[in-house]
Each structure stands twice: as C-alpha cells, then as structure tokens.
DRENTI-696343 format. One record per residue (C-alpha): residue number from 1; residue in three letters; x, y, z. Coordinates in steps of 0.1 Angstrom, whole numbers, m for minus. Layout:
BEGIN
{NUM; ALA; {X; Y; Z}}
...
END
This chain:
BEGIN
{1; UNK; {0; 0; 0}}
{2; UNK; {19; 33; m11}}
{3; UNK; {10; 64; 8}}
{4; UNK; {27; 94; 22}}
{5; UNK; {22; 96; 63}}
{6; UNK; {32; 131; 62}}
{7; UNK; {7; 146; 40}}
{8; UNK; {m26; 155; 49}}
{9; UNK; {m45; 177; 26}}
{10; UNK; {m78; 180; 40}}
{11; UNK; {m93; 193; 75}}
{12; UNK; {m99; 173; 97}}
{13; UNK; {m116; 174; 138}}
{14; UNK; {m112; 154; 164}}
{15; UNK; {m146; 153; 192}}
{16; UNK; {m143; 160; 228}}
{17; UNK; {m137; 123; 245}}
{18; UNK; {m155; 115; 278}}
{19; UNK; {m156; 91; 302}}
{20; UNK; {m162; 83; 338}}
{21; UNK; {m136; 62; 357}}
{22; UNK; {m105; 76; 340}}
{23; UNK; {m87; 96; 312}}
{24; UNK; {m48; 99; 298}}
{25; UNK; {m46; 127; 276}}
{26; UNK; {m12; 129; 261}}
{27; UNK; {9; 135; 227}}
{28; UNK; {17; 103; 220}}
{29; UNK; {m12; 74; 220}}
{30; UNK; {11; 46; 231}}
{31; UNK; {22; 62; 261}}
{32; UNK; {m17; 73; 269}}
{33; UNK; {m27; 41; 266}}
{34; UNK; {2; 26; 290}}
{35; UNK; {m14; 51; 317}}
{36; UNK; {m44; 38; 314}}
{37; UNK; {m32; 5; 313}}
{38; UNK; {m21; 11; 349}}
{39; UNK; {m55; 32; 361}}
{40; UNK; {m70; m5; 351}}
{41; UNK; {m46; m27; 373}}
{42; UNK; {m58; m5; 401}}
{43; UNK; {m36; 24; 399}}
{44; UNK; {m44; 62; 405}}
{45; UNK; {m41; 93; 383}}
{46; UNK; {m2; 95; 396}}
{47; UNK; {8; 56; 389}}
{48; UNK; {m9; 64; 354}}
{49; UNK; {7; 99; 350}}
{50; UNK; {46; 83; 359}}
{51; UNK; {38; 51; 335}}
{52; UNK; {29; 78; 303}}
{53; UNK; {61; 102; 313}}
{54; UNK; {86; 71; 316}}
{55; UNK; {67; 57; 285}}
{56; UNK; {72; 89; 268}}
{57; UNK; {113; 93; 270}}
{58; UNK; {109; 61; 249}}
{59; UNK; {85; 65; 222}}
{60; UNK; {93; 102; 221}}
{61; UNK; {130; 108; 226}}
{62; UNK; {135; 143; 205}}
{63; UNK; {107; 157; 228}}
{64; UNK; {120; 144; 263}}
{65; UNK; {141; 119; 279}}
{66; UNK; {156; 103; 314}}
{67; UNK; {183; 130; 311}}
{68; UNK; {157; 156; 314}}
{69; UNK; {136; 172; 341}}
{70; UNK; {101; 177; 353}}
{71; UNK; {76; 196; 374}}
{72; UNK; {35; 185; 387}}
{73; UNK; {5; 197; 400}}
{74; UNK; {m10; 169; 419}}
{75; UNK; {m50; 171; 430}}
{76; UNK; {m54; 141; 457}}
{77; UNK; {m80; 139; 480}}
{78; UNK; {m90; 178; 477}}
{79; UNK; {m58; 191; 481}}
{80; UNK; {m31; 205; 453}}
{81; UNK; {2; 194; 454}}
{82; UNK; {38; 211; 437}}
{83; UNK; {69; 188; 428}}
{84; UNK; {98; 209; 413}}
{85; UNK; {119; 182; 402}}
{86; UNK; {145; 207; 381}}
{87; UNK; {181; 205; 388}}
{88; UNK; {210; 227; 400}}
{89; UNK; {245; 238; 378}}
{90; UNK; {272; 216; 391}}
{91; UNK; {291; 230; 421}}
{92; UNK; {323; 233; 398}}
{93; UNK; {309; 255; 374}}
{94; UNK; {306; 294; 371}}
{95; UNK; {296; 320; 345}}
{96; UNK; {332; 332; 349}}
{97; UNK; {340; 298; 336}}
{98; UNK; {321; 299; 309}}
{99; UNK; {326; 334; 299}}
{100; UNK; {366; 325; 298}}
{101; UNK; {355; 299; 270}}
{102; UNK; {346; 325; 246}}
{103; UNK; {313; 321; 254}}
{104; UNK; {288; 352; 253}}
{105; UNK; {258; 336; 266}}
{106; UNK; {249; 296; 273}}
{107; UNK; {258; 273; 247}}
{108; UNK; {230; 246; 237}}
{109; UNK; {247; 214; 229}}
{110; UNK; {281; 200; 251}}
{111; UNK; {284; 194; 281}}
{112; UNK; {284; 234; 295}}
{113; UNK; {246; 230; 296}}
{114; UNK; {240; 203; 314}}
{115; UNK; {226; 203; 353}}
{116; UNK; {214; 177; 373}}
{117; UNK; {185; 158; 355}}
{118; UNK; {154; 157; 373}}
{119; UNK; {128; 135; 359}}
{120; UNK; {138; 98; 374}}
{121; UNK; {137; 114; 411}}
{122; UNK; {103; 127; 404}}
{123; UNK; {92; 94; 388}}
{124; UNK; {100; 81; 423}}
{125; UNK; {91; 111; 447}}
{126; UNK; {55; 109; 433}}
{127; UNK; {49; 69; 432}}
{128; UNK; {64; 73; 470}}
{129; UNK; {42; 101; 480}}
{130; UNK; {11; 92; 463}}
{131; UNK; {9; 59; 438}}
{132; UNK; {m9; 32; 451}}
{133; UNK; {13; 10; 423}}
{134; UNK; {53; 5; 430}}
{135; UNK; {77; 20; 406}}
{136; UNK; {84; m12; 390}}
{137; UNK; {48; m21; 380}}
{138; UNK; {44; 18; 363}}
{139; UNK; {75; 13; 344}}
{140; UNK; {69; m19; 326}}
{141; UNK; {53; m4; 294}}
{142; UNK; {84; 15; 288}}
{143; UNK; {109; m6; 296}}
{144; UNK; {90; m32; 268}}
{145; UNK; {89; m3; 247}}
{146; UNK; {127; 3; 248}}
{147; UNK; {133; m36; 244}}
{148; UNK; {109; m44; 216}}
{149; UNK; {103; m14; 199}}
{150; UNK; {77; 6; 184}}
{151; UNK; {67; 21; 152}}
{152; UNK; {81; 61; 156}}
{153; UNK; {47; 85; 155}}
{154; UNK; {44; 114; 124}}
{155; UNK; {57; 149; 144}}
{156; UNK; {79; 130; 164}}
{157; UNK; {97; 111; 131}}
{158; UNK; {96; 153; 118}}
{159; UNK; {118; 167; 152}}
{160; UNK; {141; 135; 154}}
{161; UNK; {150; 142; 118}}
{162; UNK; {155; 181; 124}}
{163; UNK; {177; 171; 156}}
{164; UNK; {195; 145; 136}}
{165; UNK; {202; 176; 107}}
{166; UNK; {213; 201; 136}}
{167; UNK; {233; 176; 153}}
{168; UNK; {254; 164; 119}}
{169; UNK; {272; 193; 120}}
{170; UNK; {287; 189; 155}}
{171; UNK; {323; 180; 162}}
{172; UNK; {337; 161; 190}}
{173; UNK; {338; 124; 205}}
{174; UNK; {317; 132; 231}}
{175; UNK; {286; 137; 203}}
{176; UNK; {292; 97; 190}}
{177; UNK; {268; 77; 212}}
{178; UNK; {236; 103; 198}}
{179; UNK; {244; 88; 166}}
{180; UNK; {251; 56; 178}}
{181; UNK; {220; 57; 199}}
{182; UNK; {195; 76; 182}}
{183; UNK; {206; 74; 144}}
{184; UNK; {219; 39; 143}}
{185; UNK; {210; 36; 106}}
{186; UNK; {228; 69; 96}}
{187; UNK; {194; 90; 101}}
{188; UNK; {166; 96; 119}}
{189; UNK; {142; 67; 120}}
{190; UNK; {109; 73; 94}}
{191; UNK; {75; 76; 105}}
{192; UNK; {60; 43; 111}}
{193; UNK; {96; 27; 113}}
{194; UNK; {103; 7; 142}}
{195; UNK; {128; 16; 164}}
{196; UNK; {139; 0; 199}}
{197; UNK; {168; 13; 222}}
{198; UNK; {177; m19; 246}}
{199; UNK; {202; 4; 264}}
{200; UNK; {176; 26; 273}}
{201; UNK; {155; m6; 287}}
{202; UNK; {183; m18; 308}}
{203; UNK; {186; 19; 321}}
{204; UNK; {149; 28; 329}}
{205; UNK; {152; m14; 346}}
{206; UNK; {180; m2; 370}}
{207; UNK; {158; 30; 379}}
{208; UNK; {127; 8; 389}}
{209; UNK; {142; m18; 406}}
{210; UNK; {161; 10; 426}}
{211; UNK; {142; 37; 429}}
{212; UNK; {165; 60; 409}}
{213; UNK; {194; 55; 432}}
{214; UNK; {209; 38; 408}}
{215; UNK; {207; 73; 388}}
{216; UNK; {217; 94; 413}}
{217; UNK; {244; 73; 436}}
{218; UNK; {251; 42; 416}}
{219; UNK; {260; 23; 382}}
{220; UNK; {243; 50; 363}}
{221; UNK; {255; 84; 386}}
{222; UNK; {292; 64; 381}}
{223; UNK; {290; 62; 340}}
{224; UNK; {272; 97; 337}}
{225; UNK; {305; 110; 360}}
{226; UNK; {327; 91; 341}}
{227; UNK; {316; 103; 310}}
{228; UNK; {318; 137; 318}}
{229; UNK; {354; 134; 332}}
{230; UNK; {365; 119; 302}}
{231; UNK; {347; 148; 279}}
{232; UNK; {360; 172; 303}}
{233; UNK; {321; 181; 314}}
{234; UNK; {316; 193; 350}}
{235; UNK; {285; 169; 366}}
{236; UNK; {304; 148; 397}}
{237; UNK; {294; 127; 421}}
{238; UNK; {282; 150; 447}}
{239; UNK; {262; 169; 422}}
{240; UNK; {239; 140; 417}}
{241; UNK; {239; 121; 451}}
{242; UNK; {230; 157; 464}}
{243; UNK; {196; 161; 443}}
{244; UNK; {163; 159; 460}}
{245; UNK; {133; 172; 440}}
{246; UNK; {117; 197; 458}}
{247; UNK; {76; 198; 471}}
{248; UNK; {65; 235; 467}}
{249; UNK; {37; 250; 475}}
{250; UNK; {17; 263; 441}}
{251; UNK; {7; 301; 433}}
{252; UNK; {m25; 312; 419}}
{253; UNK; {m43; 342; 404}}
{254; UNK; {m82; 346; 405}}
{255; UNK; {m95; 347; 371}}
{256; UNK; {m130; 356; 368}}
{257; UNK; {m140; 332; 398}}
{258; UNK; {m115; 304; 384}}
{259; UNK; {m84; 297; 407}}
{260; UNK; {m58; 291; 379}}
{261; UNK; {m27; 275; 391}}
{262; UNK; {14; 274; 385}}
{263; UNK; {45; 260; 398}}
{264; UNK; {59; 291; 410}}
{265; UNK; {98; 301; 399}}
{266; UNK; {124; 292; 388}}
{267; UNK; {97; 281; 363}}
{268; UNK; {77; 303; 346}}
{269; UNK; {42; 295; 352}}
{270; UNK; {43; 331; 371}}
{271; UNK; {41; 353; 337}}
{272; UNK; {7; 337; 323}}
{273; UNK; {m8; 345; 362}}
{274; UNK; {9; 382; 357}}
{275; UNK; {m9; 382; 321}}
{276; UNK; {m39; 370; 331}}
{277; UNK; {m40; 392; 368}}
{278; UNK; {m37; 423; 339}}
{279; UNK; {m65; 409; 317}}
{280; UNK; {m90; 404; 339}}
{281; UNK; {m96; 442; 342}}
{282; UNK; {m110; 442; 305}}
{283; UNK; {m145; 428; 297}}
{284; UNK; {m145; 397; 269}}
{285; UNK; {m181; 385; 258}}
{286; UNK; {m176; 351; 243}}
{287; UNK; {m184; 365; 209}}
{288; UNK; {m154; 380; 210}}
{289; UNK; {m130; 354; 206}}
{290; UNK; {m116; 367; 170}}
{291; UNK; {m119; 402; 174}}
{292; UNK; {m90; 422; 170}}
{293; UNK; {m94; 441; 205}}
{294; UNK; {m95; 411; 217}}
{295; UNK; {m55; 399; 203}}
{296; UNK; {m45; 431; 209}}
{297; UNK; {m48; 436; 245}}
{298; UNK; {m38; 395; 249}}
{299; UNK; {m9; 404; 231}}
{300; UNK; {m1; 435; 251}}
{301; UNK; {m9; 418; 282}}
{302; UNK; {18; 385; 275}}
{303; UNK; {43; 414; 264}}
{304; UNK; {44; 430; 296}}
{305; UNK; {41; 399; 317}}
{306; UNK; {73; 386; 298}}
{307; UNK; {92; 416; 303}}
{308; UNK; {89; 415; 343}}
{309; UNK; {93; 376; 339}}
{310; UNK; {123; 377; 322}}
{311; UNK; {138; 403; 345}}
{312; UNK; {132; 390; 375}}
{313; UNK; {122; 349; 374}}
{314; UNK; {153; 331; 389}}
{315; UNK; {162; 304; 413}}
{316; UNK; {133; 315; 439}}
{317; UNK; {161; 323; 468}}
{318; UNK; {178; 346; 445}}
{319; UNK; {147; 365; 435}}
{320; UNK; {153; 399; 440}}
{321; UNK; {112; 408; 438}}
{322; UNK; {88; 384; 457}}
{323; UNK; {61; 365; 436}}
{324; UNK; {35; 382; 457}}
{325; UNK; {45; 416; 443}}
{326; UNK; {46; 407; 410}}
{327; UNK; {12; 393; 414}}
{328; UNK; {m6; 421; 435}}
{329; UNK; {m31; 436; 423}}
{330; UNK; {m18; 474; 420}}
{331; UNK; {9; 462; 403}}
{332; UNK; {m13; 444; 376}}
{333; UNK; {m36; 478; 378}}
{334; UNK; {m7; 498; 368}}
{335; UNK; {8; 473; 338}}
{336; UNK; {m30; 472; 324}}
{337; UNK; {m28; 511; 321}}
{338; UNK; {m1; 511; 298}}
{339; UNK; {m25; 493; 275}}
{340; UNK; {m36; 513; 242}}
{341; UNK; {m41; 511; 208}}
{342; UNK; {m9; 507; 194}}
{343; UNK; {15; 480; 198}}
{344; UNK; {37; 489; 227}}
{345; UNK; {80; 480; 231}}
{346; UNK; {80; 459; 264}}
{347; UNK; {98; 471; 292}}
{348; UNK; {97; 457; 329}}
{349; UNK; {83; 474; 352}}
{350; UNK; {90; 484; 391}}
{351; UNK; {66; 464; 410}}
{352; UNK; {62; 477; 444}}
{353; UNK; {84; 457; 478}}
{354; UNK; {62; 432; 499}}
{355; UNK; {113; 198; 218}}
{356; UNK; {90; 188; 260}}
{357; UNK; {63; 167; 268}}
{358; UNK; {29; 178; 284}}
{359; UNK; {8; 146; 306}}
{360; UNK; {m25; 149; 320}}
{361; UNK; {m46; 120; 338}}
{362; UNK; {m74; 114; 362}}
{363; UNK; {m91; 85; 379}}
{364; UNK; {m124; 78; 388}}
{365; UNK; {m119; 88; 424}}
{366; UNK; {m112; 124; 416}}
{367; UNK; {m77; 126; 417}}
{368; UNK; {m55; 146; 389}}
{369; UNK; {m20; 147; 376}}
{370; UNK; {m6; 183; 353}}
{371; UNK; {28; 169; 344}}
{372; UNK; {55; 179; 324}}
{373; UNK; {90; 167; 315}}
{374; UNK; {117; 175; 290}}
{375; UNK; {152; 178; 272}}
{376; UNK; {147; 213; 267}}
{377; UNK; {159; 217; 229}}
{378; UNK; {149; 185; 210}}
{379; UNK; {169; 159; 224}}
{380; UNK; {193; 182; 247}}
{381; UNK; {229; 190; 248}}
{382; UNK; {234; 164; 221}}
{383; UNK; {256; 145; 247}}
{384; UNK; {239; 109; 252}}
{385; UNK; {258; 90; 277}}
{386; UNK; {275; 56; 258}}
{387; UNK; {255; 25; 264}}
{388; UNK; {228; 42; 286}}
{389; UNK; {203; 58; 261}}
{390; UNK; {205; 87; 288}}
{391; UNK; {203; 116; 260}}
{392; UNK; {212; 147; 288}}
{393; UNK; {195; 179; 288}}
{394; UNK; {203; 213; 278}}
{395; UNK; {185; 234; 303}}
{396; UNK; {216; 254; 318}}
{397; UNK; {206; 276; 283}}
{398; UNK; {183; 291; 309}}
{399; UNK; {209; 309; 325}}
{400; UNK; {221; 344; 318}}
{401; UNK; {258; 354; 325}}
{402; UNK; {252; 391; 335}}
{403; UNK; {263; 390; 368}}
{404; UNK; {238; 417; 377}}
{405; UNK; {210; 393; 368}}
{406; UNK; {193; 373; 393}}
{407; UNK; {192; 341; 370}}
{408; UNK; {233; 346; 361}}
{409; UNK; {243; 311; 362}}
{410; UNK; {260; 296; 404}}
{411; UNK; {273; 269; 412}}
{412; UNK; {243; 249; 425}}
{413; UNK; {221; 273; 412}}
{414; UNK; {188; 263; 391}}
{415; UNK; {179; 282; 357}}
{416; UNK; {151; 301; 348}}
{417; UNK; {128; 273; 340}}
{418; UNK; {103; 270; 305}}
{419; UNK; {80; 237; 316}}
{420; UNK; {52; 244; 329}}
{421; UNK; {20; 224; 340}}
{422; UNK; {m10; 239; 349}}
{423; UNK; {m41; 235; 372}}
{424; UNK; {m80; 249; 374}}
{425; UNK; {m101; 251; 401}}
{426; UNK; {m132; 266; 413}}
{427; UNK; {m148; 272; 449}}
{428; UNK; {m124; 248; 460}}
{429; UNK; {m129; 221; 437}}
{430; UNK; {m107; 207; 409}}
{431; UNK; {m119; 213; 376}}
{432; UNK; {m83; 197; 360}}
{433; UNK; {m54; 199; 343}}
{434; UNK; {m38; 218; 314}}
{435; UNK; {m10; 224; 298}}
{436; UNK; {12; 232; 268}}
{437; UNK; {48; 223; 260}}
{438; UNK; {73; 239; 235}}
{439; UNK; {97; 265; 254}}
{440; UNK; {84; 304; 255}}
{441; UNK; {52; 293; 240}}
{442; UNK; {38; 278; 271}}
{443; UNK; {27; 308; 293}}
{444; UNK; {11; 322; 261}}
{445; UNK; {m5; 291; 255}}
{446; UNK; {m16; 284; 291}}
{447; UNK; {m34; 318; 288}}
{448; UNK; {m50; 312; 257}}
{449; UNK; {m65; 278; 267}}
{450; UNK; {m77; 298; 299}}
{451; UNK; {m95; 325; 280}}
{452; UNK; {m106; 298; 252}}
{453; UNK; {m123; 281; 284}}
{454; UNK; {m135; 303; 307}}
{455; UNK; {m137; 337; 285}}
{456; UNK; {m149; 322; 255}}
{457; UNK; {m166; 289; 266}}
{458; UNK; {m147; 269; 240}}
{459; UNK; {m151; 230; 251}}
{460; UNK; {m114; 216; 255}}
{461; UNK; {m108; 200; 221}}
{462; UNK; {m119; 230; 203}}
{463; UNK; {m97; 253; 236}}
{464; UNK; {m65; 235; 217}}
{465; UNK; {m78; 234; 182}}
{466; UNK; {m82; 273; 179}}
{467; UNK; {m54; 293; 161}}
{468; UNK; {m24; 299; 180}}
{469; UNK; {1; 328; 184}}
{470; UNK; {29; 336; 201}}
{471; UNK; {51; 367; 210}}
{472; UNK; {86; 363; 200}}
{473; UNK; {101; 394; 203}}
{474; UNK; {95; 432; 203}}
{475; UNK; {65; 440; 186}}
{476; UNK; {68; 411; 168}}
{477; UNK; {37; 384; 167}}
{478; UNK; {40; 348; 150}}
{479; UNK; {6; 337; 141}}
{480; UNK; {m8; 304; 125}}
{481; UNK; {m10; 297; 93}}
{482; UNK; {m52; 293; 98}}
{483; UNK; {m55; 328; 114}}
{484; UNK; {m79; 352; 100}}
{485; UNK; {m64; 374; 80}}
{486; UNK; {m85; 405; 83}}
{487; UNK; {m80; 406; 121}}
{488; UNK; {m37; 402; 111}}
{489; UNK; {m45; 430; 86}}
{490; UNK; {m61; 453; 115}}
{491; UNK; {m36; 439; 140}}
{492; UNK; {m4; 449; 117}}
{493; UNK; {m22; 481; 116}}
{494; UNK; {m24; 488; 148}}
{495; UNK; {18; 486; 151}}
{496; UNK; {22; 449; 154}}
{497; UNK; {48; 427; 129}}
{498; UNK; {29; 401; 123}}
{499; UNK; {44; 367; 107}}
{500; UNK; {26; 339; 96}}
{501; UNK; {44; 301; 107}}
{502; UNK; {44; 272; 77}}
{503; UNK; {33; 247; 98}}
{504; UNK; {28; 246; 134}}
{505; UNK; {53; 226; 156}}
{506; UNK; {65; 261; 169}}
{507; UNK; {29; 268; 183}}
{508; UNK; {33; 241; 213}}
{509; UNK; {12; 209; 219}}
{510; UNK; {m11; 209; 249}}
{511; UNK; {m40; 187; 263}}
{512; UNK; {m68; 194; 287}}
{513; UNK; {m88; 172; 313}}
{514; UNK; {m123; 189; 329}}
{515; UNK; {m139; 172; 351}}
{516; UNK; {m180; 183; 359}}
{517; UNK; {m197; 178; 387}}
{518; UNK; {m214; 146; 384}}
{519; UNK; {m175; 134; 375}}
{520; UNK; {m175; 132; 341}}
{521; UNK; {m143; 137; 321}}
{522; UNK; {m139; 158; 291}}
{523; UNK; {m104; 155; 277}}
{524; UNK; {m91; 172; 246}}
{525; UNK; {m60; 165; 230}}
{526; UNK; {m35; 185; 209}}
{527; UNK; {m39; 184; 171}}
{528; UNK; {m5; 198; 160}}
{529; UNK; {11; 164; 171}}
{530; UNK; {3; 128; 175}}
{531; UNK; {m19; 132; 202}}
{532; UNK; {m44; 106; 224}}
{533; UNK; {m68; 105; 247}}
{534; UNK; {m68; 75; 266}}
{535; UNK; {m105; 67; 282}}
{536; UNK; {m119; 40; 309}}
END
C-alpha cells in the first residue's frame, strides 16, 4: 500500500472524549494508553501519570528523555500538590568559567549546559508520596517499549529528523553515542519505522528496581561521571547524590472566579498569572473570541508579563522581587494602564516591595496529575551518555551570564525554567489539568487555553484546536498559518509585525482534562502532534 504519512491535505476534527472512571490525555497514543493501562490494574491518576512520562522518553526521545527534568501539579484527595523536580548547575561550574571559554551567553549542545536531570527522582518522589502502584509495575510499558520497539509517531519522526540535521554538523567524540543511539542507521528513523533502544531498557530497569538510586548514587550516577570526566564536562558525584526534588507550594491568580494555578519560579508558570492578573480588568463576551481588540490587549498583556518575567524569574532564593509583588493587584492595575491602541515596546516594570512533553490524567476517584517533563531543545545537549540511552538535557541555556541578573548562572544554582503544568479550580474544587509544552510558548499558551475556556466557553478539544500565536520578540507576533487574516490586517495596523508560521510545531502541543460535577471527564487533545486521549 503506497502512501505518504506526512501529508494530509484535508481538515480534519477530532470530538471531545469523555468518560467516567479515567482519562490519559497525552501527545503520544502509546504512552496514553500505558497510563491507562495502569489506572486499570488498580492504579491512581499518579501511577498512570509516571507510567505515560517514563513511557514517553521512549516512544518520544526528541521531545523528552531520562536526562531531562520535570515539574506536577497533583490534586489528591481535595488538596493541590507542587513537585519541582529541576536541577542545580554543578558546584564546579561558574559564569566566569564559561565566559573564559569565549562564550557570550549559554551554549545549547556539550556538556556546559548540562545540570542535574530531574525527571527519574520525580518518577520516584511521586509513586512514594502518592501511587498506590510501585515503581516497577508503572515502568513496565516503557521498559517493553525500549526492548521491543515501536513504530516512531508522524511529528515525532519530523523533530528527530530536524535534531538529527542540527546535530550532523557537531564536532567532538563526546557527540558519538547520539548517533550511535539515536541514528543507528545513519538518520533519523521514518515515521512508522520501528525503532527499539535496549540500552535505554536496561537503564529505565535499574531506575525501577532501585528507585533512581541507581541514577543518582550508583551504576548509572558512576557512567554519567565518568563520561563527563573523560569529555572534560563538569556533573560529579556529589552533584547527583545531592539532588532531591523539591515539594512547593503552588501560586494562583483569581480569574473571573477560576483559581488558575502554576509552579511558581524558577519556572515560569508566574508570567501567564501576571498576564492574566492584567487581563481580567478588561471585559470579553464570548463573541469576542476573534476580534481584533481582543488579540491586541492578549498580546499587550503577554508582552508586559514577559518583560517583568524575564527580569526578574530566577532560582526562587535569589529573587530579588517576591512573587507576591509581582502578582498584587496594584501592580497588575498599573501594567493594564499602559494598555492602548498601538503596539507597545515591552519594558519591565518596578513592581512595588512586599522539543518537552505535556501529561494529563485522572481516575475515577477524583484525583489529577498536570505533568511535564523535557530535554529542553529537541533531544538536549546532544551528549547521550554511551550505552545508557541517557540523551542529557540542555537546560543550563536558561541561564544568563550578567552578573547583575538574578538568574546569572552559580554553582548549585537552578535556571530560569520554561515547563510548565497547569491546574484549574473553582470554589475549592478541581476542575483539571492543562497544559502546553514547547519552550516560551507555554505561558502564552496556558493563557490562551484559559481565556478559550472560561472567557470564551470553547469545550477543551476545540480550547487546543483554535489558532495559535505567540510573542517572539519586540512587537513582533508569529501567528498560524489558519489565522484570520483580516483581524492580522487590522492587528499589523495597529503597530504589530505580524508573521505567519508554515506549519505549526512552533505553536506548542497541549492537552486538557475537565472534570463536571457529576465526574465526568472531558479530555481534549493536541492536534498539532500525535496526540491521544486514553479513556476507561
């Protein structure tokens, strides 16, 4: 049978999918359905929500891996719950260091990037906490997947090729096992090609069995050191046996009688509550959805929540303006004034003293998993660790090297921070998770499923189905290829750039889970990549 698995030259929808006893919603079906697989052997929404992210470094490696790190919002039992599981600089490393390299700002691949991965000790800090499942049983499907194989999925065959491309032109020995791992046949695997990693199986097989100690103190912490020695890369011993994800308490704006939830920093989950704490002094009538007014002042808003974000969002102990100023209300009063009808320049403002994946399950008992994992850029650093299938992230790129800047890169010291998951509740009771991966795209995306939802009353397939935009810079707007052109026409007229994407793998990939209050579940998935809803 001869077709092309890339082309697609007709519209197509995709309905709301609801159920009753549990939901997966995910960008990758076989990793839904392993989630599911474990809310059916008795699991909860976290056994099912660590199953799908282990499941996900293996049957989508250019979006996320073991060498990554991650962050949840956890409802259980009526109560939200915050895991930052991002990791520290080493201890031997400085922007001085760096900057005595030749180096002007972060590098993306090598080994100057890398901190401390994440993801395994939040695989294991959540099951501990909260699964009703042991870490072993969750990680079966992926460890099968990593032994057997699996037939590669159509957006992630697209970013493993355009990794594969960037990657080619890298020097140095320390780039070999990428290739070796991830491009055995001298490319990126094809859609619908099989492809199994049995290094990666015997990896995520040591983590189960030992509850990522293996990963942070043992075999694996020794050939990830040894590695790095011999690359002349700066993770040791102590940086790894020192990690312990961190449980924080979650931040929240009230938006039009919605609590809408964050991690808050070093991520940036703040700047979507900053943007949405300025545009909830503006009226929107759900008929307003594509009116101009209506991008302009969601574009103005996003503007000058970045700014502030980007100036101040560090490492939370070397914040140099508390989250609770940034989020006050006089301080969102006086950002919404500087609101008119041109496109503005962003600037920060003095607020007064005082290639990621996105996961979302449920269970029939109420509980709910927002989780989030990644690489960073496509598969990371580029530096995969030989024999391991540990592809290690990039996400020291988050640092700046003024040393004036609260996020200038420490010793020990965790970036500014682009994965996000997100929560919604009202009067005290969840109505789910959210979330969209894909770097500086996710605050603006977070707020545009918001409005879509509560603003607009869109129902959560057609929240994520809508035309997306993003701010990338100055006055400049990037908008889908599907949006209407009239309202860009008025929009570039009011002072905006605005450039049109081919394609839309820039525009993130999210997924949404409501749940009503008889307990139905209404998930929506992400149609700009191979996304599933898993049901029960």
């Amino acid at each position: 049978m001869l077709y092309d698995p890339l082309y697609y030259p007709y519209p197509s929808r995709r309905n709301v999918v609801f159920a009753s006893k549990g939901m997966v919603a995910t960008s990758q079906s076989l990793a839904a359905q392993a989630g599911l697989a474990m809310l059916k052997k008795g699991g909860n929404a976290v056994d099912a929500a660590v199953a799908t992210a282990a499941c996900l470094t293996v049957v989508e490696p250019p979006m996320n891996g073991i060498g990554g790190d991650a962050f949840a919002l956890v409802w259980m039992k009526d109560q939200l719950y915050g895991l930052n599981a991002s990791g520290p600089a080493p201890a031997s490393l400085t922007a001085d260091q760096v900057i005595k390299l030749g180096f002007k700002e972060m590098p993306q691949t090598g080994w100057l990037p890398v901190t401390v991965p994440g993801a395994p000790a939040a695989w294991t800090a959540l099951i501990e906490r909260f699964g009703n499942l042991t870490l072993e049983q969750v990680m079966e499907p992926a460890i099968e997947y990593a032994e057997t194989g699996y037939p590669v999925s159509i957006v992630s065959s697209l970013i493993w090729d355009s990794s594969f491309q960037q990657y080619n032109s890298l020097k140095g020995t320390e780039y070999h096992a990428w290739f070796t791992t991830f491009a055995p046949e001298g490319r990126a695997p094809r859609a619908g090609e099989k492809w199994r990693s049995p290094a990666q199986a015997r990896t995520l097989q040591q983590i189960a069995e030992t509850k990522a100690k293996a990963f942070y103190e043992g075999k694996l912490a020794g050939q990830i050191v040894s590695f790095a020695k011999q690359c002349g890369g700066y993770l040791r011993e102590e940086d790894l046996a020192n990690f312990r994800p961190d449980w924080v308490e979650p931040i929240k704006v009230d938006y039009r009688g919605y609590d809408v939830w964050e991690i808050p920093p070093n991520g940036h989950g703040l700047v979507t509550l900053m943007a949405l704490n300025i545009l909830k002094g503006f009226d929107f009538d759900p008929e307003s959805k594509e009116a101009a007014e209506t991008y302009h002042k969601q574009f103005e808003a996003i503007k000058l929540a970045y700014a502030d974000g980007l100036a101040y969002i560090a490492d939370r102990q070397y914040m140099t303006t508390s989250v609770s100023d940034l989020l006050s209300e006089a301080y969102a009063a006086e950002r919404r004034n500087l609101i008119g009808k041109e496109a503005l320049l962003p600037a920060p403002g003095s607020p007064p003293d005082g290639g990621t994946v996105y996961l979302a399950t449920a269970d029939e008992d109420g509980n709910m998993v927002s989780f989030i994992q990644s690489n960073y850029k496509g598969f990371g650093s580029g530096i995969v660790v030989p024999d391991t299938g540990i592809a290690l992230h990039n996400r020291g790129v988050g640092f700046s090297l003024d040393s004036r800047h609260p996020n200038c890169l420490a010793p020990g010291k965790k970036p500014y921070h682009t994965i996000i998951p997100g929560f919604l509740t009202k009067q005290g009771k969840a109505v789910g998770p959210f979330g969209v991966m894909g770097a500086f795209v996710q605050p603006q995306g977070h707020l545009q499923m918001i409005m879509n939802t509560v603003d607009f009353h869109l129902n959560p397939q057609a929240a994520l189905d809508a035309p997306r935009w993003q701010w990338i810079q100055e006055k400049t707007i990037q908008v889908e290829p599907q949006f209407p052109e009239a309202v860009a026409e008025t929009l570039a007229r009011r002072g905006h750039v605005i450039e049109r994407t081919v394609g839309n793998t820039t525009m993130g990939r999210g997924q949404i889970i409501w749940r009503d209050e008889a307990g139905v579940l209404a998930g929506g998935t992400e149609p700009r990549t191979d996304g599933a809803v898993a049901a029960w």
